[in-house]
PyMOL Python script that loads the backbone (N, CA, C, O; Angstrom):
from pymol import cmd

cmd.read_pdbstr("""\
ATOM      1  N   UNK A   1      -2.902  26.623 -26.562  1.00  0.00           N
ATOM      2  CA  UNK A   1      -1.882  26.446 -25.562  1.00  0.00           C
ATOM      3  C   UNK A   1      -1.050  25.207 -25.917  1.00  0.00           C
ATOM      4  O   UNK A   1      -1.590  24.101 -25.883  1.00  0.00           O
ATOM      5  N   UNK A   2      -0.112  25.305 -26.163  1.00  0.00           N
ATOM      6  CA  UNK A   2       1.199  24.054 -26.766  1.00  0.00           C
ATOM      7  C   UNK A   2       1.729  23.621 -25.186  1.00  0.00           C
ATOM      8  O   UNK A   2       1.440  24.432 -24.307  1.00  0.00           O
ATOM      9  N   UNK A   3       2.399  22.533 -24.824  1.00  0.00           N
ATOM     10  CA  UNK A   3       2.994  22.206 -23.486  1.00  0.00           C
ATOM     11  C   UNK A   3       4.212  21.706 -24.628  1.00  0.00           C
ATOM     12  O   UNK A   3       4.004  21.169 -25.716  1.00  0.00           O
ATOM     13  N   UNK A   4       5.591  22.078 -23.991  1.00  0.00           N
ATOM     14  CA  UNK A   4       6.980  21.836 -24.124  1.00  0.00           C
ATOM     15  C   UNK A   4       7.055  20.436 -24.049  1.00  0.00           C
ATOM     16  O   UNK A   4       6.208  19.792 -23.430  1.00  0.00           O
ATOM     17  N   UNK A   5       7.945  19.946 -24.596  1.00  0.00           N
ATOM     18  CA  UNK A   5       8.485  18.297 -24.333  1.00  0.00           C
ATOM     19  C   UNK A   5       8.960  18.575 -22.697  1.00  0.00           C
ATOM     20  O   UNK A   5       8.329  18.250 -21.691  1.00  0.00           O
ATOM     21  N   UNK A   6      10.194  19.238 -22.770  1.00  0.00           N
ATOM     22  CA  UNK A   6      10.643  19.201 -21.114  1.00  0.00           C
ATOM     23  C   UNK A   6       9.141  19.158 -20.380  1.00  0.00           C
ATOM     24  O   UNK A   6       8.769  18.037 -20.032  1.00  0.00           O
ATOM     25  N   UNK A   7       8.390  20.104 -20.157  1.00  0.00           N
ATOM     26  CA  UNK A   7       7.131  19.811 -19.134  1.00  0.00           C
ATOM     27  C   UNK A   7       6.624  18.355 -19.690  1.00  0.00           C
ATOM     28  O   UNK A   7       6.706  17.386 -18.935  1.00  0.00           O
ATOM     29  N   UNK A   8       6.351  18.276 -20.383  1.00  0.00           N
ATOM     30  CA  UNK A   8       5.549  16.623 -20.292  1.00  0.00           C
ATOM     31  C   UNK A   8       7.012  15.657 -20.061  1.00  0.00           C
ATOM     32  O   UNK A   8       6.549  14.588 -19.664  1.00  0.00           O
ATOM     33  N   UNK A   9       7.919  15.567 -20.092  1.00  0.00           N
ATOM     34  CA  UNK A   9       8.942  14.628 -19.346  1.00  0.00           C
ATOM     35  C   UNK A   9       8.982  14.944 -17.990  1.00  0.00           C
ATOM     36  O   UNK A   9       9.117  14.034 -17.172  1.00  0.00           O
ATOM     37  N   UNK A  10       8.883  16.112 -17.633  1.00  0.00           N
ATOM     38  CA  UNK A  10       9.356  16.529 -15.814  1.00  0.00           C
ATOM     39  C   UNK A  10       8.152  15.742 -15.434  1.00  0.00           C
ATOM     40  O   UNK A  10       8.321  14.686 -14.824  1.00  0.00           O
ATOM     41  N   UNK A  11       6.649  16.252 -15.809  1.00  0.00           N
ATOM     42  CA  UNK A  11       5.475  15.538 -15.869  1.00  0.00           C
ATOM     43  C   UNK A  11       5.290  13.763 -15.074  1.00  0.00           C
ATOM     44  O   UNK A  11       4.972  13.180 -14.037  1.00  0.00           O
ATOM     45  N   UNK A  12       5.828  13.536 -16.662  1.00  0.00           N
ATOM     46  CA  UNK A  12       5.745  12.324 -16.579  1.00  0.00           C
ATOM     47  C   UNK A  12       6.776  11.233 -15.284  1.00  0.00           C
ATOM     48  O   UNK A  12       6.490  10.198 -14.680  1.00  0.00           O
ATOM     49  N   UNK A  13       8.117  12.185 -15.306  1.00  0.00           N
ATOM     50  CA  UNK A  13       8.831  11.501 -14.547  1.00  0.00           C
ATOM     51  C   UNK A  13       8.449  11.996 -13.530  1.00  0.00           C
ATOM     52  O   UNK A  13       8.697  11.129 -12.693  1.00  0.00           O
ATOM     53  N   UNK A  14       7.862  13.084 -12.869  1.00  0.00           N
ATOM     54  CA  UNK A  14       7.269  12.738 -11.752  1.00  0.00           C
ATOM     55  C   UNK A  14       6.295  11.888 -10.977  1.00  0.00           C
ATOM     56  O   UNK A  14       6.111  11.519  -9.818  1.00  0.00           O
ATOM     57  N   UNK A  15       5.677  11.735 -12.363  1.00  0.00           N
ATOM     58  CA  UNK A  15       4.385  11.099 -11.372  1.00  0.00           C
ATOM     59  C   UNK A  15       4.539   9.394 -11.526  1.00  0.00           C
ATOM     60  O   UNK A  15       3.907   8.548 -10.894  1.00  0.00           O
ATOM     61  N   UNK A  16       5.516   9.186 -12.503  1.00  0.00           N
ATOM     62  CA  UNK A  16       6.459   7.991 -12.365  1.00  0.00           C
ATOM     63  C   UNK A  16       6.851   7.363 -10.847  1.00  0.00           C
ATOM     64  O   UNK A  16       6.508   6.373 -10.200  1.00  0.00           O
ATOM     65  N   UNK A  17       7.881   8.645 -10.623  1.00  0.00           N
ATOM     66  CA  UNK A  17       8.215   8.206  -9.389  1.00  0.00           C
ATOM     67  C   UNK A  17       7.689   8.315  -8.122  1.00  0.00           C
ATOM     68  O   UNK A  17       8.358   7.901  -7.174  1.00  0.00           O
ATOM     69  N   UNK A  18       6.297   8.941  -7.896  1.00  0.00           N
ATOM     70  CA  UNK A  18       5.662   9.197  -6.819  1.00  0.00           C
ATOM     71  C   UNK A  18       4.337   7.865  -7.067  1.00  0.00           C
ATOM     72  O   UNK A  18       3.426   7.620  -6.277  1.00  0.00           O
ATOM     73  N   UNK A  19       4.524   7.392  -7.978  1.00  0.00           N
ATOM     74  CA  UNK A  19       3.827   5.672  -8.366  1.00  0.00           C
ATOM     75  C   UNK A  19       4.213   4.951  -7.581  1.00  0.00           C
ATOM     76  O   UNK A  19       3.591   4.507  -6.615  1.00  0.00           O
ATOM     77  N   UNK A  20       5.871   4.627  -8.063  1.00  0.00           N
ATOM     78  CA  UNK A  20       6.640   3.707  -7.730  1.00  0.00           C
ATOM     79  C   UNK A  20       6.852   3.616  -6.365  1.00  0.00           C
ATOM     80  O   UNK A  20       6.991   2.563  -5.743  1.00  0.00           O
ATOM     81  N   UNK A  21       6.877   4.799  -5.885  1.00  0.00           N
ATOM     82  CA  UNK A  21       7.281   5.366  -4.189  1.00  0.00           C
ATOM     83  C   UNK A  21       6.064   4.559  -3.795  1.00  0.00           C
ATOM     84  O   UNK A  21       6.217   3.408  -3.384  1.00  0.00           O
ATOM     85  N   UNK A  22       4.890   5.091  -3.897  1.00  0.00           N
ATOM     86  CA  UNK A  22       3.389   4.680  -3.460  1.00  0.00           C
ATOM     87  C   UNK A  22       3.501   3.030  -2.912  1.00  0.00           C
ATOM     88  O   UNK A  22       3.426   2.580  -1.768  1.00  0.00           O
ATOM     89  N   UNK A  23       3.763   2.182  -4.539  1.00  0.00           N
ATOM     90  CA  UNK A  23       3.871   0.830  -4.951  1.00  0.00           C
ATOM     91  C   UNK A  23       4.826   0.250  -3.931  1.00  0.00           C
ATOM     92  O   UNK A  23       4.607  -0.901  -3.553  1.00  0.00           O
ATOM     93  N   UNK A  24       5.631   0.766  -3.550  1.00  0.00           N
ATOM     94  CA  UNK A  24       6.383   0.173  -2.761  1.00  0.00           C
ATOM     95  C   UNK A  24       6.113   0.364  -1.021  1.00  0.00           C
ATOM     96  O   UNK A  24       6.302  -0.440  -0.108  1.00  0.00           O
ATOM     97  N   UNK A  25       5.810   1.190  -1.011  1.00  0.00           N
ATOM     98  CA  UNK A  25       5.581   1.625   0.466  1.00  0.00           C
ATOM     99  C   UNK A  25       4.401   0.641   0.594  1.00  0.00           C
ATOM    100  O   UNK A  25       4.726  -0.141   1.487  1.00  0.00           O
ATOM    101  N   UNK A  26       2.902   0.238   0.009  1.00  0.00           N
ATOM    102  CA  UNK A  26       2.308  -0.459  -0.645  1.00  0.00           C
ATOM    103  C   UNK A  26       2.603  -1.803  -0.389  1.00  0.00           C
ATOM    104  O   UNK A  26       1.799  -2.378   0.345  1.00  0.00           O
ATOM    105  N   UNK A  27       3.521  -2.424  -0.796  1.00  0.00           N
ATOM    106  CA  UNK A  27       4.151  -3.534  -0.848  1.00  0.00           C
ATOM    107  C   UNK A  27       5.041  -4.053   0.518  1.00  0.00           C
ATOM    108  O   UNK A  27       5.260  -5.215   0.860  1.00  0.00           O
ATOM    109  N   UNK A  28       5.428  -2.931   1.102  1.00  0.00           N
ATOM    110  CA  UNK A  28       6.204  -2.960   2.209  1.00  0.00           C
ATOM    111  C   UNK A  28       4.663  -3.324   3.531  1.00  0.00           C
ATOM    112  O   UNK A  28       4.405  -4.199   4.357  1.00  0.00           O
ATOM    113  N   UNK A  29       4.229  -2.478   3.199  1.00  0.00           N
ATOM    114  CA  UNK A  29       3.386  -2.514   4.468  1.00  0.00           C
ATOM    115  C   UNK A  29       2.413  -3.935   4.314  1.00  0.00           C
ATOM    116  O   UNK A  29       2.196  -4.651   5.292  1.00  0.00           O
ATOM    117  N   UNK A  30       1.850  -4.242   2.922  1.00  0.00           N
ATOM    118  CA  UNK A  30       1.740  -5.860   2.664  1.00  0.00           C
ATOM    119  C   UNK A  30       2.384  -6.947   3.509  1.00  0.00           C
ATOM    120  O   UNK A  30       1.895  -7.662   4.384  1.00  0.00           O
ATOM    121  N   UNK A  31       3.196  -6.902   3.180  1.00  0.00           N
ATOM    122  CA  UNK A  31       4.494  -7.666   3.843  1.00  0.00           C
ATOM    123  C   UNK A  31       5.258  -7.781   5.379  1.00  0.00           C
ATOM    124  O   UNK A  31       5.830  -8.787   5.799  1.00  0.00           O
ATOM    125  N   UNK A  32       5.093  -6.313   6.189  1.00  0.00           N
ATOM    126  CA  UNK A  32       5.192  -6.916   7.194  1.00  0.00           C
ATOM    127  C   UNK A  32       3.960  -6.163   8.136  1.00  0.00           C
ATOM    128  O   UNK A  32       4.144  -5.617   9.224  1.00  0.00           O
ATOM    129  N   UNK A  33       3.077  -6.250   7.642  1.00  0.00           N
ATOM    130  CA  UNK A  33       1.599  -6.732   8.273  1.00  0.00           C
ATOM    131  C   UNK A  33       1.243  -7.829   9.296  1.00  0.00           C
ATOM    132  O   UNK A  33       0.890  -8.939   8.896  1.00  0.00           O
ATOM    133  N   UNK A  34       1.307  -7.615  10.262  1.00  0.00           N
ATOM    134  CA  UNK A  34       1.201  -8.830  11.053  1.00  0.00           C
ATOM    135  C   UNK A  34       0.162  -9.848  11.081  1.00  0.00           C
ATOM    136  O   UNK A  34       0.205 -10.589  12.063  1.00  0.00           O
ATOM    137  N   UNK A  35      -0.704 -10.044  10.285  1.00  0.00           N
ATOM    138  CA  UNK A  35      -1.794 -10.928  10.272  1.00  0.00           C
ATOM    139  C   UNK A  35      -1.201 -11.822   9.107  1.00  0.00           C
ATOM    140  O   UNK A  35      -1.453 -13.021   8.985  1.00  0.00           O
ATOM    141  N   UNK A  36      -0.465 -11.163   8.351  1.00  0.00           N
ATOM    142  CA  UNK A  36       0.101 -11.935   7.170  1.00  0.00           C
ATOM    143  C   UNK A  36       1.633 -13.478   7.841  1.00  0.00           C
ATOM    144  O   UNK A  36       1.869 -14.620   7.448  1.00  0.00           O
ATOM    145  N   UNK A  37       2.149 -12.735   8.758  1.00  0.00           N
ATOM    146  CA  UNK A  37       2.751 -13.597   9.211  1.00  0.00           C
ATOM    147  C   UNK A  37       3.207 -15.027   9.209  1.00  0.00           C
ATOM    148  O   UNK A  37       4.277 -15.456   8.777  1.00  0.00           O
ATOM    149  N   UNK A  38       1.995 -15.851   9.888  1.00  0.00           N
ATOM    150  CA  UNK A  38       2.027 -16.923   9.508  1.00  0.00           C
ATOM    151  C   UNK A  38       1.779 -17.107   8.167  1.00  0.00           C
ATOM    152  O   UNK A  38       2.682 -17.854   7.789  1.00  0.00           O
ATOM    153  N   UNK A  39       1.130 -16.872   7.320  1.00  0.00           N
ATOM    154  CA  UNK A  39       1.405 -17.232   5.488  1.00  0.00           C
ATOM    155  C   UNK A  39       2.867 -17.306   4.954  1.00  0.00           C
ATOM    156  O   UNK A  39       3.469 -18.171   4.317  1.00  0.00           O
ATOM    157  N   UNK A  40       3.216 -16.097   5.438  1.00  0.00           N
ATOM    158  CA  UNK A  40       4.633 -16.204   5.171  1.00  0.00           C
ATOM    159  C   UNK A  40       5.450 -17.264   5.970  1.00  0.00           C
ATOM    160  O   UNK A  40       6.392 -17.776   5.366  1.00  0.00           O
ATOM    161  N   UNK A  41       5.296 -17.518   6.797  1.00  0.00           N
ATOM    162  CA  UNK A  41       6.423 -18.194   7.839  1.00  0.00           C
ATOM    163  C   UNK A  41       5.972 -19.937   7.044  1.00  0.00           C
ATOM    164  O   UNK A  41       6.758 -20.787   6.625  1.00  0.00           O
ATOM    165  N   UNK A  42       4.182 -19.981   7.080  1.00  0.00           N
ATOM    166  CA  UNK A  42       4.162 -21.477   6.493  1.00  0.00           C
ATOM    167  C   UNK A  42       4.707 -21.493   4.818  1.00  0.00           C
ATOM    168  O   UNK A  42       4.958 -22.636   4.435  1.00  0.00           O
ATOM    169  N   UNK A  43       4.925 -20.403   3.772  1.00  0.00           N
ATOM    170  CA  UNK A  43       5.251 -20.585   2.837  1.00  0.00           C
ATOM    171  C   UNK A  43       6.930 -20.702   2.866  1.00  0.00           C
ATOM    172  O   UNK A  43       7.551 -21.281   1.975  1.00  0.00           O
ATOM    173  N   UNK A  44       7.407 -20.226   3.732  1.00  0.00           N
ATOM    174  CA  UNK A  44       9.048 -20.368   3.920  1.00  0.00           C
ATOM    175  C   UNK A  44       9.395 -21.835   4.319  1.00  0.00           C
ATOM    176  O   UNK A  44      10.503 -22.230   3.954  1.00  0.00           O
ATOM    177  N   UNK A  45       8.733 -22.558   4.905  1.00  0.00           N
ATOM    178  CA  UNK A  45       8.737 -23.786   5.223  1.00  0.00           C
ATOM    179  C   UNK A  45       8.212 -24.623   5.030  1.00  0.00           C
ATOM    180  O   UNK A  45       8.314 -25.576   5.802  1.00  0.00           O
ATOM    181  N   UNK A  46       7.290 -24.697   3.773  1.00  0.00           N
ATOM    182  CA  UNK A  46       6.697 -25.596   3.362  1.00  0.00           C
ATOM    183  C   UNK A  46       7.644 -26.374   2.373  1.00  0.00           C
ATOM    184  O   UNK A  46       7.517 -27.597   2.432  1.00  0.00           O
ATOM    185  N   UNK A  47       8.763 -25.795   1.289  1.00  0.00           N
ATOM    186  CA  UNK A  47       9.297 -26.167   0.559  1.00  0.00           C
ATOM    187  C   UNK A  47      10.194 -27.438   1.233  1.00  0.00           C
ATOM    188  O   UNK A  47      10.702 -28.325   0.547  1.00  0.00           O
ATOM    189  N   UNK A  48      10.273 -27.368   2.451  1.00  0.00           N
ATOM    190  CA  UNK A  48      11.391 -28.304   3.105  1.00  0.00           C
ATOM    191  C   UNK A  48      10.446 -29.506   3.767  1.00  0.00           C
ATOM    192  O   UNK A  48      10.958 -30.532   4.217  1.00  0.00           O
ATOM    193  N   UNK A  49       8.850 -29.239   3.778  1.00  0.00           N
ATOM    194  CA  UNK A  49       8.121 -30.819   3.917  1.00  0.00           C
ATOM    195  C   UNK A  49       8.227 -31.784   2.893  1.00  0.00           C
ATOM    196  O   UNK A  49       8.456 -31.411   1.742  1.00  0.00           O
ATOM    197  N   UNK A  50       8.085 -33.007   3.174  1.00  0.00           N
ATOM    198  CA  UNK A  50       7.654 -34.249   2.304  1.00  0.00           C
ATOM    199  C   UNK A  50       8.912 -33.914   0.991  1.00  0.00           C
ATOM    200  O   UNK A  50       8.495 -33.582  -0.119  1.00  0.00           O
ATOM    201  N   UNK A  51      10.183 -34.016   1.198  1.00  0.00           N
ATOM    202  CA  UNK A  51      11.158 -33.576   0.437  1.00  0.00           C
ATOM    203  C   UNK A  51      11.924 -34.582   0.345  1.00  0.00           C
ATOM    204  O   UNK A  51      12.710 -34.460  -0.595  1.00  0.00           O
ATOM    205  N   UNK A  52      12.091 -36.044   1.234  1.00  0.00           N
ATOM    206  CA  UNK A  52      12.963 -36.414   1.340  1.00  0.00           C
ATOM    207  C   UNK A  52      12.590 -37.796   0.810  1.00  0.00           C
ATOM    208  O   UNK A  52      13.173 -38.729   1.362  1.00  0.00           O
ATOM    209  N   UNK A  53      11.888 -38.040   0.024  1.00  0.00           N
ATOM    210  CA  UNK A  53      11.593 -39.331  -0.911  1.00  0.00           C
ATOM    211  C   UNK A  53      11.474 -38.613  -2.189  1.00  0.00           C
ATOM    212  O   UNK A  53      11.635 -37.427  -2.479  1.00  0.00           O
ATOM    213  N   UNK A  54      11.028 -40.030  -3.125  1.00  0.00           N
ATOM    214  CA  UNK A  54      10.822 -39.658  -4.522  1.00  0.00           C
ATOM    215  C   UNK A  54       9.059 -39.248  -4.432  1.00  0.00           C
ATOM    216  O   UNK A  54       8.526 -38.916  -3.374  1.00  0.00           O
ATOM    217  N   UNK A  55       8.565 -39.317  -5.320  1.00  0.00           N
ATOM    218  CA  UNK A  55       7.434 -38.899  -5.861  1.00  0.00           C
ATOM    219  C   UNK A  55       6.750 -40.194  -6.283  1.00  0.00           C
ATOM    220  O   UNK A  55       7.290 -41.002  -7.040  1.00  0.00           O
ATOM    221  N   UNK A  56       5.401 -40.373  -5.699  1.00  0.00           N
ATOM    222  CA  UNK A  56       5.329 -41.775  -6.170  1.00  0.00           C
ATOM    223  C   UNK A  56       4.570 -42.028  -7.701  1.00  0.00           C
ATOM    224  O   UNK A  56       3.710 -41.333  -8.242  1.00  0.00           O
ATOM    225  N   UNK A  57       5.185 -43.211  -8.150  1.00  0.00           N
ATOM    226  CA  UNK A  57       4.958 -43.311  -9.591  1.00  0.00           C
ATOM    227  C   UNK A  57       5.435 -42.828 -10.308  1.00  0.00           C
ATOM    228  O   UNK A  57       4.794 -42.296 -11.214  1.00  0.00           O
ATOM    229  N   UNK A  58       6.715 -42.777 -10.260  1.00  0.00           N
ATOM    230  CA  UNK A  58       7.912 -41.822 -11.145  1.00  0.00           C
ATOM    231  C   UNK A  58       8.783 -43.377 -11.607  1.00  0.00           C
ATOM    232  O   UNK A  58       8.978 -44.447 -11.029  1.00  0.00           O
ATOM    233  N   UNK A  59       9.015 -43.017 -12.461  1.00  0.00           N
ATOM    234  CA  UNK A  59       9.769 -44.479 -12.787  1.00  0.00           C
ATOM    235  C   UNK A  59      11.319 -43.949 -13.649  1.00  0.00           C
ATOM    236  O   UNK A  59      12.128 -44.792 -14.038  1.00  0.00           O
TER     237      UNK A  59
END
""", "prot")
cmd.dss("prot")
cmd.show_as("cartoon", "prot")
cmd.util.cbc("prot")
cmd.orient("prot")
């Protein structure tokens, strides 16, 4: 039994994109997960603590 190039590309690009679909939906629901929340909210605002001096021992 031989399989065609076209079938192993339709193949492949399907299950490509039903990955990617997965991965993201995946990623989405990661993200606005509500227990995750505060991580996010303290990582959005952490960059703007202890910002407004130098670094000590920097010369």
């Amino acid at each position: 039994m031989t399989v065609e190039h076209d079938t192993l590309l339709w193949l492949s690009k399907s299950i490509g994109l039903f990955y990617l679909i997965g991965l993201s939906v995946a990623v989405m629901v990661y993200v606005y997960w509500p227990s995750n929340k505060k991580r996010f909210d303290r990582a959005a605002s952490a960059i703007l603590h202890d910002e407004d001096r130098p670094t000590e021992g920097v010369k």
